[in-house]
C-alpha positions in Angstrom: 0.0 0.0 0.0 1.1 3.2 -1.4 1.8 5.7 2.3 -0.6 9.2 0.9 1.2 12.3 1.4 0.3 14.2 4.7 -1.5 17.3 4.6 0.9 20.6 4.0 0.6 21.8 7.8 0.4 18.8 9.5 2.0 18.6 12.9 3.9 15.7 15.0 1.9 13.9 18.0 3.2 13.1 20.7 1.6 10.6 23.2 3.3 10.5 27.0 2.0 8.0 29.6 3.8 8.0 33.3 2.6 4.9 33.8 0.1 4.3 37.4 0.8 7.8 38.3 -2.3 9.5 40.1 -3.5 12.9 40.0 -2.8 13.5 43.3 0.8 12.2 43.7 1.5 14.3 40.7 0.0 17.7 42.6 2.4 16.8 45.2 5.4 16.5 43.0 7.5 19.1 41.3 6.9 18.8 38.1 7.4 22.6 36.3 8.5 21.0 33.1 4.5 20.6 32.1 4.1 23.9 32.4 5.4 24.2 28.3 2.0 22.8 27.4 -0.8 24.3 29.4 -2.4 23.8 32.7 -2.5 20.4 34.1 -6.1 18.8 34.5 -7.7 16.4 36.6 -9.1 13.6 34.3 -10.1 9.8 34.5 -9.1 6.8 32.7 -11.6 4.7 30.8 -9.7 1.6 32.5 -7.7 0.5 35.3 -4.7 -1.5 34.7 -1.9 -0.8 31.8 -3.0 -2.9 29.2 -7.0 -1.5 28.3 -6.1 1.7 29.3 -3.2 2.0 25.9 -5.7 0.3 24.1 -8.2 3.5 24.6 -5.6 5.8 24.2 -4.5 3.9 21.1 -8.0 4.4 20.3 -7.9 8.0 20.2 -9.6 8.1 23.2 -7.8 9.9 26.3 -8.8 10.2 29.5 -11.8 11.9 30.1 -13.5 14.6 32.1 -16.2 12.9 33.4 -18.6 15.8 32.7 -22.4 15.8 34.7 -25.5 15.6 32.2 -23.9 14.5 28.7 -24.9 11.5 26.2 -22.0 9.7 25.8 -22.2 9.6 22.2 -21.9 13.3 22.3 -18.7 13.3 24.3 -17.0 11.0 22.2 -17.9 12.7 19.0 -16.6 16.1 20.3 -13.4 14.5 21.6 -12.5 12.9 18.3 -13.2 16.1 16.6 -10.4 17.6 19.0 -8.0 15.8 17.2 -8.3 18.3 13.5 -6.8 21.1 16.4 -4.1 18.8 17.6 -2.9 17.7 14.4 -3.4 20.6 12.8 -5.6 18.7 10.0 -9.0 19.8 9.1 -12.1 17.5 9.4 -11.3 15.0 11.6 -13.8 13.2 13.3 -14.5 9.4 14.4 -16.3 8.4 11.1 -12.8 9.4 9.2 -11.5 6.5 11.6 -13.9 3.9 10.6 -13.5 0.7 10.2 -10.5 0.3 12.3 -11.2 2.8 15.0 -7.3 3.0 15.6 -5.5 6.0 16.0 -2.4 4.9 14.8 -3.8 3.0 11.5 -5.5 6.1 11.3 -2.3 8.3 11.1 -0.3 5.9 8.9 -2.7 4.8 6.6 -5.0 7.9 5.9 -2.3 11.0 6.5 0.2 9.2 5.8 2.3 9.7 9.2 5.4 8.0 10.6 4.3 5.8 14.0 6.5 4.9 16.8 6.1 3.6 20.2 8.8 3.2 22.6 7.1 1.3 25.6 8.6 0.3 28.9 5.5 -2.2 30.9 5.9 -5.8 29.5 2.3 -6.3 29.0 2.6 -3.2 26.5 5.4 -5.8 24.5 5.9 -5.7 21.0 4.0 -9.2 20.6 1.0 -7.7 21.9 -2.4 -6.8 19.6 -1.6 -3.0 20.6 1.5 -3.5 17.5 -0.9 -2.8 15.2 -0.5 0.3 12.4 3.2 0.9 13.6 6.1 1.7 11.3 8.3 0.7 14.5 7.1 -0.6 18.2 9.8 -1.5 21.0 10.4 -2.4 24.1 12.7 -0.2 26.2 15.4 -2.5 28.1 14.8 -1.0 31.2 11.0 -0.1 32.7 12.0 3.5 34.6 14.3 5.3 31.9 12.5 8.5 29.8 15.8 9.8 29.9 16.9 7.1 27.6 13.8 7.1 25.6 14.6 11.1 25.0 17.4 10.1 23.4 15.7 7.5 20.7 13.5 9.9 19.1 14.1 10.1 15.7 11.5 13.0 13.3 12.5 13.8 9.7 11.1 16.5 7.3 9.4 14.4 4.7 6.4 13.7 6.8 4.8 14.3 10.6 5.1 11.1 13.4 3.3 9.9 15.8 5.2 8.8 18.8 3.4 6.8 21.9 6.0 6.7 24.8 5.1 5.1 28.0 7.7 4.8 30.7 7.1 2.9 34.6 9.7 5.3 36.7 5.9 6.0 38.4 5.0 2.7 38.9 5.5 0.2 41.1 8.6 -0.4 43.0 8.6 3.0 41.9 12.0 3.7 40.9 14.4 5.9 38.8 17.7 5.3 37.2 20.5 4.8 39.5 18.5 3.7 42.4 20.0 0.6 44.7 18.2 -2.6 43.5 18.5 -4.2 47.3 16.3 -0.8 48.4 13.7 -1.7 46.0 10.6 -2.6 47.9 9.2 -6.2 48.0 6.1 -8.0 48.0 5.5 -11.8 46.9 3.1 -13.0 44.4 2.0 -10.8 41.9 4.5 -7.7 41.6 2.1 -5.3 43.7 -1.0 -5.7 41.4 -2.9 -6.7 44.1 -2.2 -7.4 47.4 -5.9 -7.2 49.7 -4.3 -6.0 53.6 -5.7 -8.2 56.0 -6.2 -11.8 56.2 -2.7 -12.5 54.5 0.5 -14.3 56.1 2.8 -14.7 52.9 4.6 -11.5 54.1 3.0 -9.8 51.1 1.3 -6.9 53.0 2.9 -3.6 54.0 2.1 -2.2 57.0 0.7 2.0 57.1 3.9 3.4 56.8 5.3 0.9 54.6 2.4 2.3 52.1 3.0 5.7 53.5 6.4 5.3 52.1 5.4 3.4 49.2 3.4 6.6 48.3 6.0 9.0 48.8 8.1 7.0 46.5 5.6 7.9 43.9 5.9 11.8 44.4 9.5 11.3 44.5 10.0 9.4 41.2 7.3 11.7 39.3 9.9 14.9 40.3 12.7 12.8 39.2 10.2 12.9 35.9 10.6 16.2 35.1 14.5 16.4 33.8 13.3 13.7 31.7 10.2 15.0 30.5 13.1 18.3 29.9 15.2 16.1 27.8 12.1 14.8 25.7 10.5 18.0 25.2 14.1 19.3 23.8 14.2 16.5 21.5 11.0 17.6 19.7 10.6 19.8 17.2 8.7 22.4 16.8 5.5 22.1 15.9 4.8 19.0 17.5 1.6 18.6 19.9 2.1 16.9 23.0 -0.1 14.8 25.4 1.4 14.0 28.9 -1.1 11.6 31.1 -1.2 8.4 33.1 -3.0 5.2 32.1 -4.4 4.8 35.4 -4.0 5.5 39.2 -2.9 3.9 41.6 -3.9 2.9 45.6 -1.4 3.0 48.8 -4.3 1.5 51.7 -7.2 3.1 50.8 -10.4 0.9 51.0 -7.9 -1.6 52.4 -6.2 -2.0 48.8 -2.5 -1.7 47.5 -2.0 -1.5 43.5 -4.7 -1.2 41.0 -6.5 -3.5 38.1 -9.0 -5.4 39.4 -10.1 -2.5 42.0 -12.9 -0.2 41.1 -12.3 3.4 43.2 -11.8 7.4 42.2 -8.0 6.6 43.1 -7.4 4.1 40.8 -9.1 5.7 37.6 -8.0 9.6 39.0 -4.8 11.0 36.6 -3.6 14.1 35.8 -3.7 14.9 32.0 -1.9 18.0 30.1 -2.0 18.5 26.3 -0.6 21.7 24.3 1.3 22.6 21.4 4.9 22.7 22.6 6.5 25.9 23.8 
């Protein structure tokens, strides 16, 4: 299939996810670095754990601002049609995305973009159904590095790209380059997607200010975030529109829970979202 020439004007897009960060964690971090694309919002994910969530972003639908007395169907329309301003292409709307309803097939195959994703969660692997419509999809060798992700960015002028980047310095063991392995926190079974606290002798629970520190470990990486998200922002060129978000929340002992995924509360879906052309 013959790639169409993208419109004159188009501009790059440019997809962020700190992956379990929560709104809140991010309002206590330091995180100035956003401030290049606007104002930062509190939104909510259409899922709860890494996987479903990409898969609605990859959609073309991010997260969402739960708005009182709407039809759905409205919302979604009006949020698709969002997309002519970010990419700087008129007439954009969800029908233009049928059959597929995929943002990235969308972008290759009808505007003839570029698409990347640089991904650091295993479940987000190249071998997974969310590899669909990319000119190149990889995994990162480490799960906490957007530093090193900056420096694999890669535009040219013959035609705009879409870039998805998703990067785990925010999620659990919450961690950032350079960090002491042997400090790492622990839990057995399931890598801290679920752990219920009470009832449970495998030494998998933490105690309140083990999930007090747990927490704080979350602020702490998301500051760590913003030399990276400095470095990544450099990298781009100008003209390129940029979405920084999180795929889900996460919980640290509310309602008795650690993690998220199978957990329905405001914590889990809560995240902060900020989108903007770049300054």
């Amino acid at each position: 299939m013959t790639r169409p020439t993208p419109p004159d004007e188009a501009r790059n897009l440019v997809v962020i996810v700190l992956d379990s960060l929560r709104y809140d964690s991010w309002a206590q971090a330091r995180m100035p670095a956003l401030a290049r694309l606007g104002a930062v919002e509190r939104r909510w994910s259409y899922a709860s754990w890494t996987a479903p969530s990409h898969y609605n972003l990859l959609v073309g639908l991010l997260p969402h601002t739960s708005p009182p007395h709407v039809h759905a169907s409205e919302y979604y329309k009006n949020d698709f049609l969002r997309y002519s301003d970010r990419l700087a292409v008129p007439d954009v709307h969800f029908g233009r995305m049928l059959p597929a309803l995929y943002l990235p097939l969308f972008l290759r195959d009808t505007l003839g973009y570029r698409t990347c994703a640089l991904v650091s969660m295993p479940v987000l692997n190249p071998a997974t159904p969310l590899n669909c419509g990319f000119d190149s999809y990889e995994l990162m060798p480490a799960h906490n590095d957007l530093g090193r992700i900056a420096g694999r960015l890669r535009f040219s002028g013959d035609r705009p790209v879409f870039y998805l980047l998703n990067t785990g310095e925010t999620h659990y063991p919450y961690a950032v380059p350079g960090d002491d392995l042997g400090e790492w926190p622990r839990i057995s079974g399931v890598h801290g997607v679920l752990k219920r606290l009470a009832d449970d002798d495998d030494g998998g629970v933490f105690t309140a200010d083990q999930l007090a520190q747990l927490r704080a470990r979350q602020i702490r990486a998301a500051s760590h975030l913003n030399g990276a998200l400095e470095r990544v922002f450099d990298a781009l060129p100008r003209n390129t529109w940029v979405i920084v978000t999180s795929d889900h929340g996460e919980l640290f002992g509310e309602a008795g829970y650690f993690g998220h995924g199978p957990i329905a509360h405001d914590k889990v879906f809560e995240v902060p979202y900020v989108e903007g052309l770049l300054r």
